[in-house]
C-alpha positions as CSV (number, residue, x, y, z in Angstrom):
1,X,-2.7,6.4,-8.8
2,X,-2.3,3.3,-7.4
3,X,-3.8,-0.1,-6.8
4,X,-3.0,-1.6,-3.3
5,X,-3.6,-5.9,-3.9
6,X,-2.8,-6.7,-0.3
7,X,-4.2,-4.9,2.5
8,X,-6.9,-6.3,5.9
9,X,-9.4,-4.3,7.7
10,X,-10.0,-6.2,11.0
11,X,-8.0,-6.9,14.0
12,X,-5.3,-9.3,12.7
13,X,-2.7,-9.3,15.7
14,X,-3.4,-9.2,19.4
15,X,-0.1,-6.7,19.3
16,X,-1.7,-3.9,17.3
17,X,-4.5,-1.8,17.4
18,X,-7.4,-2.7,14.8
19,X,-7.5,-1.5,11.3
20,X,-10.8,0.4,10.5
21,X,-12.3,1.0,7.1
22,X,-12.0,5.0,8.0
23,X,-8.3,4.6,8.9
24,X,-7.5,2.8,6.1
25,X,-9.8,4.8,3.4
26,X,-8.0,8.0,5.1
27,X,-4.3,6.5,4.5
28,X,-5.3,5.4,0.8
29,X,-6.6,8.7,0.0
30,X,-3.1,10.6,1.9
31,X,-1.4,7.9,-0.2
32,X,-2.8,8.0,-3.9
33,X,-4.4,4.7,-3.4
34,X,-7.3,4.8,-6.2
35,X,-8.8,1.2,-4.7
36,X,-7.5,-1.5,-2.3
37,X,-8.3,-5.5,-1.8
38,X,-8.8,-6.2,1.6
39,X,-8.0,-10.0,1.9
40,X,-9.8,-12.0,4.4
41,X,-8.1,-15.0,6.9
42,X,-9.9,-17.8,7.7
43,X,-7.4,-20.1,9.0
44,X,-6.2,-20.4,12.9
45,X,-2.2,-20.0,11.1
46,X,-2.8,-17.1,9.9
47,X,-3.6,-14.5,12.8
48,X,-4.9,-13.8,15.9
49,X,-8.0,-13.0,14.7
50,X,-10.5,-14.1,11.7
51,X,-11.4,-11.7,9.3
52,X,-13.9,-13.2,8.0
53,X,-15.0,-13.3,4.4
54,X,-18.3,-12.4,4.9
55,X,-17.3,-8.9,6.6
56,X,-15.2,-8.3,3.9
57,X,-18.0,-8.5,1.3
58,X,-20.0,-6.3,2.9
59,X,-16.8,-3.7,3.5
60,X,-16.2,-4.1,-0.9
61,X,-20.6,-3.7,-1.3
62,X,-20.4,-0.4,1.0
63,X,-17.3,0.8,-0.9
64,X,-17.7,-0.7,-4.7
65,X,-15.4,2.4,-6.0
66,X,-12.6,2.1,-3.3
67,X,-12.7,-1.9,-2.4
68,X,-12.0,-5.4,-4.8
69,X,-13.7,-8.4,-3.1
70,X,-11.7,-11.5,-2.5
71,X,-12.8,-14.8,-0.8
72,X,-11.1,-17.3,1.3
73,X,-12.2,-20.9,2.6
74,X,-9.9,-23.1,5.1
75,X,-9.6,-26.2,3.1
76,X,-9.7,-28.2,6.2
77,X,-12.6,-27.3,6.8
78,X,-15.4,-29.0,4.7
79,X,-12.6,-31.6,2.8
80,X,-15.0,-34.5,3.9
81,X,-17.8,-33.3,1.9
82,X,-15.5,-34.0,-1.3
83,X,-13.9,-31.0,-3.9
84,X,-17.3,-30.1,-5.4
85,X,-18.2,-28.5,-1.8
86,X,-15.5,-26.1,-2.1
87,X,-16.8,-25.0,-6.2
88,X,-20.4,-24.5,-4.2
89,X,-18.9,-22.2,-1.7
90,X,-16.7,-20.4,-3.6
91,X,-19.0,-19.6,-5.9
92,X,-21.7,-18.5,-4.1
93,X,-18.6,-16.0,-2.7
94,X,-18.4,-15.2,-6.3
95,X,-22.2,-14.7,-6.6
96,X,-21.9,-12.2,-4.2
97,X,-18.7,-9.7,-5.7
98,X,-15.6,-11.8,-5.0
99,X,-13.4,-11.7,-8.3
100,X,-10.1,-13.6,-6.2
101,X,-9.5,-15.9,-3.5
102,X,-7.2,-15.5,-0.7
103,X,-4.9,-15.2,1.4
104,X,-4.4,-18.5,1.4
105,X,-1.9,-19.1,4.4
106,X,-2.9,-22.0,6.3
107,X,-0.5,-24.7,8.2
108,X,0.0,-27.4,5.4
109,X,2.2,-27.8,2.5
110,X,1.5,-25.6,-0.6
111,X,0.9,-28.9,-2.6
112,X,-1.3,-30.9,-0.3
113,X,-4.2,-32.5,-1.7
114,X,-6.6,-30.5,0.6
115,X,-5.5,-27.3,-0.8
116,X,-5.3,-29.0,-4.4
117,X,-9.2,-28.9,-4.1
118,X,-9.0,-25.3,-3.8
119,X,-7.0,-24.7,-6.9
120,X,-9.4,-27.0,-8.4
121,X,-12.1,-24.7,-7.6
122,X,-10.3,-21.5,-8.7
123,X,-9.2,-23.1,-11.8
124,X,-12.5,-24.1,-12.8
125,X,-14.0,-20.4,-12.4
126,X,-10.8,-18.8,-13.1
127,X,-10.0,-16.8,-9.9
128,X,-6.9,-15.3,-9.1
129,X,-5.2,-16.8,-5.8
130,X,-3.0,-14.8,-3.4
131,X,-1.1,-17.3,-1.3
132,X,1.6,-17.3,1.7
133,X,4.5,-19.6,1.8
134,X,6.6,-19.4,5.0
135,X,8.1,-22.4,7.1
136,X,5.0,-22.9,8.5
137,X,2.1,-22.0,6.0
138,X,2.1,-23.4,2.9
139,X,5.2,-24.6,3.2
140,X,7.5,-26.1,0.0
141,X,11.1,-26.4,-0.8
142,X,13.9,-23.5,-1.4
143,X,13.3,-24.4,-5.2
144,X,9.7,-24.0,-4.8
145,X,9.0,-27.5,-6.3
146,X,5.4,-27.5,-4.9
147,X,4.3,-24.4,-6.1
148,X,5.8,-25.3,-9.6
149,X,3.9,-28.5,-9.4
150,X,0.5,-26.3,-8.9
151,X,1.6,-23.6,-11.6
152,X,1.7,-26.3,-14.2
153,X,-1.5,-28.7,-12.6
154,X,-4.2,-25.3,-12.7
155,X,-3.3,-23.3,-15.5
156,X,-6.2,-21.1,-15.3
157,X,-5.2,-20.0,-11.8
158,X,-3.2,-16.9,-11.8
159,X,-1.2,-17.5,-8.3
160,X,0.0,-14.6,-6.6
161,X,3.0,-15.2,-4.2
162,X,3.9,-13.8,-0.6
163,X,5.4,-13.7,2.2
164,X,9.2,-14.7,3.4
165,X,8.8,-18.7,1.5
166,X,8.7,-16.9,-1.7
167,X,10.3,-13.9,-1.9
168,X,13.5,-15.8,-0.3
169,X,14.0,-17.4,-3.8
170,X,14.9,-14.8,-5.8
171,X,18.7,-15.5,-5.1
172,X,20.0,-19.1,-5.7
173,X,21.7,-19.6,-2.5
174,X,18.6,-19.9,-0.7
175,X,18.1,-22.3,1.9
176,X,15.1,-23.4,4.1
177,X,16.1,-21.0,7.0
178,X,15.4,-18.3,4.6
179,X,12.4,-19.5,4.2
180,X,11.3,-18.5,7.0
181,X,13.0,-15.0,7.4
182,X,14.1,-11.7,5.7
183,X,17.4,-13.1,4.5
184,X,19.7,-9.4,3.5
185,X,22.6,-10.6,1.8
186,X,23.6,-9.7,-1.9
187,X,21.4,-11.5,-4.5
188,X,23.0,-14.7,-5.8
189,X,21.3,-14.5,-10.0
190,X,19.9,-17.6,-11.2
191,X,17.0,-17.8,-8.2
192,X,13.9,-19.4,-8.6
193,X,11.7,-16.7,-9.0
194,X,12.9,-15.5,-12.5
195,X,13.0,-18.8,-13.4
196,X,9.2,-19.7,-12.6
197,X,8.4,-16.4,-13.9
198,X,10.0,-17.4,-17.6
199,X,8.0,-20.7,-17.5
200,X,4.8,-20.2,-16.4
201,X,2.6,-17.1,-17.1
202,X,0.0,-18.1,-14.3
203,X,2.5,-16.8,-11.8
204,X,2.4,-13.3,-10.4
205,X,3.6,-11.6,-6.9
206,X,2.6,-8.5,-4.4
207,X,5.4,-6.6,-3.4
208,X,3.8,-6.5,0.4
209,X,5.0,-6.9,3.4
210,X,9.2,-6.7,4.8
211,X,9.3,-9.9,2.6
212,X,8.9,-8.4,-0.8
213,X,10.5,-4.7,0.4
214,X,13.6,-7.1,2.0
215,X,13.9,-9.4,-1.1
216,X,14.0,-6.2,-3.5
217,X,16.1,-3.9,-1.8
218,X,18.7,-6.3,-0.6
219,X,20.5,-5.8,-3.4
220,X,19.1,-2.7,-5.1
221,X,20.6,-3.1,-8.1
222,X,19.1,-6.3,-8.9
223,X,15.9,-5.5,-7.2
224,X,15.5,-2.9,-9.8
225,X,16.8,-5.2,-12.6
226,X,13.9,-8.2,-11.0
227,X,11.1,-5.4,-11.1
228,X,11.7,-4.6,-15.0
229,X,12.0,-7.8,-16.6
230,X,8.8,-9.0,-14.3
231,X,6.6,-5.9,-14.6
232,X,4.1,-7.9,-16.2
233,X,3.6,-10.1,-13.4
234,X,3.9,-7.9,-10.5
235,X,1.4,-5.5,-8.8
236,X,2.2,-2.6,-6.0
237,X,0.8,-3.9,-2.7
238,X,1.2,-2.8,1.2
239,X,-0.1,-5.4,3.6
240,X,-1.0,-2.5,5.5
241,X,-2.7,-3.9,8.4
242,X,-2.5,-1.5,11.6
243,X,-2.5,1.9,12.0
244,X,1.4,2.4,13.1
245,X,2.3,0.6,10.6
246,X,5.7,1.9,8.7
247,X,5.0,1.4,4.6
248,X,8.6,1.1,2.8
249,X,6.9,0.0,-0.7
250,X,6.3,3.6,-1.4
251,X,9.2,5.1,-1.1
252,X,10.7,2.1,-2.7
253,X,9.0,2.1,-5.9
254,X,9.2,5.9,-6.1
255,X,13.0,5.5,-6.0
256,X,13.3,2.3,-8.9
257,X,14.5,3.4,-12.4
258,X,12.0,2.2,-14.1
259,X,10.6,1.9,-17.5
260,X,7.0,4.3,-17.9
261,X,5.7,0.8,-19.1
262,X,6.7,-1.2,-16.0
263,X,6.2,1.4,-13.3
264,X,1.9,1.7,-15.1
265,X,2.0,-2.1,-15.2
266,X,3.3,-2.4,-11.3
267,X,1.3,0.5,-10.1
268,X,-1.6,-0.3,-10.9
269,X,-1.9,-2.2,-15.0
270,X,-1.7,-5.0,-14.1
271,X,-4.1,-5.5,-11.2
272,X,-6.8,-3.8,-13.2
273,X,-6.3,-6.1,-15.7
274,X,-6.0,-9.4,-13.0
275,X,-9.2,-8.4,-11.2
276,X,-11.3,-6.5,-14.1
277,X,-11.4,-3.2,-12.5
């Protein structure tokens, strides 16, 4: 069985048809899915639509054996009321079933003080933070200074990284176009990510989305190499999001030679042990 850590049930694109909780219940079930965190997005960057956090709540209440609750708050949105605005409201979220926050993928830099107050908040009750770094969400450098910055700043966050920003830096040749793309030539060793993932054990990563499939695959042979000596950091995820939607992460990680250890931890360990489930 599997744990999905990346999925929405809303409308998130004007392009694609909505996701519903019996289409995507349906698909876990045809896929081995044993329970799925539908993330909320509250900020104008991230979609076409809001999903709001509220709706998801009620989705994870309805569905308590299928569904893990995460939160999200823009953190432009109440800055002016100071950083102990943003503790109130994430843990009333908290109060009500939310064990993470995210996706955080809103239209300043990953560092910026206004997001700081949300790490602050998450740090203090020790929630999990999924987060989106492209060239125009959360954005930082190739090397990923900001993000390292926050890794050692909130120690009692467990980030979990995303998207095109992030999984770009997994070779060392990368450069701020990649950043913003699904860059598919051979892995250059010595990138970022294994680097961070030495240093700090508050970083973790999804493998959702053609960001994480892209970065892994690339260069298989690496790819497989990266998801062994990380297993303890990374969990299977989809952002599965429309109904169309093609899904390489399964075939994927049914093809990587794997240790039984990392391919439990991946599938489905190490999320269980993240969220408490």
């Amino acid at each position: 069985m599997l744990i999905d850590t990346h999925v929405h049930v809303g409308r998130v694109w004007d392009t694609y048809e909505p996701m519903t909780p019996k289409i995507m219940l349906d698909w876990m079930d045809a896929h081995e899915i044993d329970m799925a965190v539908p993330l909320p997005l509250e900020s104008p960057e991230s979609a076409s639509y809001y999903i709001p956090t509220g709706d998801m709540l009620a989705l994870c209440a309805e569905h308590p054996d299928r569904f893990i609750a995460f939160c999200v708050v823009d953190p432009r949105m109440s800055v002016a009321r100071g950083r102990e605005s943003f503790r109130s409201i994430i843990g009333s979220y908290v109060d009500q079933g939310a064990v993470g926050f995210g996706e955080v993928k809103v239209g300043i830099p990953m560092a910026d003080p206004r997001l700081q107050a949300i790490y602050e908040a998450c740090d203090d009750l020790r929630l999990p933070l999924v987060f989106h770094i492209d060239n125009v969400r959360c954005t930082d450098t190739p090397t990923l200074d900001g993000l390292e910055a926050m890794l050692r700043a909130y120690p009692n966050v467990k980030f979990i990284g995303h998207a095109p920003g992030f999984w770009s830096a997994i070779s060392a040749d990368v450069t701020k176009e990649d950043m913003g793309g699904y860059p598919n030539r051979p892995v250059v060793p010595g990138g970022r990510l294994d680097a961070l993932f030495s240093a700090y054990d508050n970083l973790y990563a999804d493998l959702s989305a053609g960001s994480a499939n892209t970065a892994l695959t690339r260069d298989w042979e690496f790819g497989q190499g990266f998801l062994e000596r990380n297993h303890q950091r990374l969990m299977f995820a989809t952002d599965y999001l429309h109904p169309a939607q093609e899904v390489p992460q399964f075939d994927m990680f049914a093809a990587a030679d794997l240790s039984a250890d990392a391919r439990a931890a991946i599938g489905s360990g190490n999320a269980r042990r993240l969220l408490g489930v």
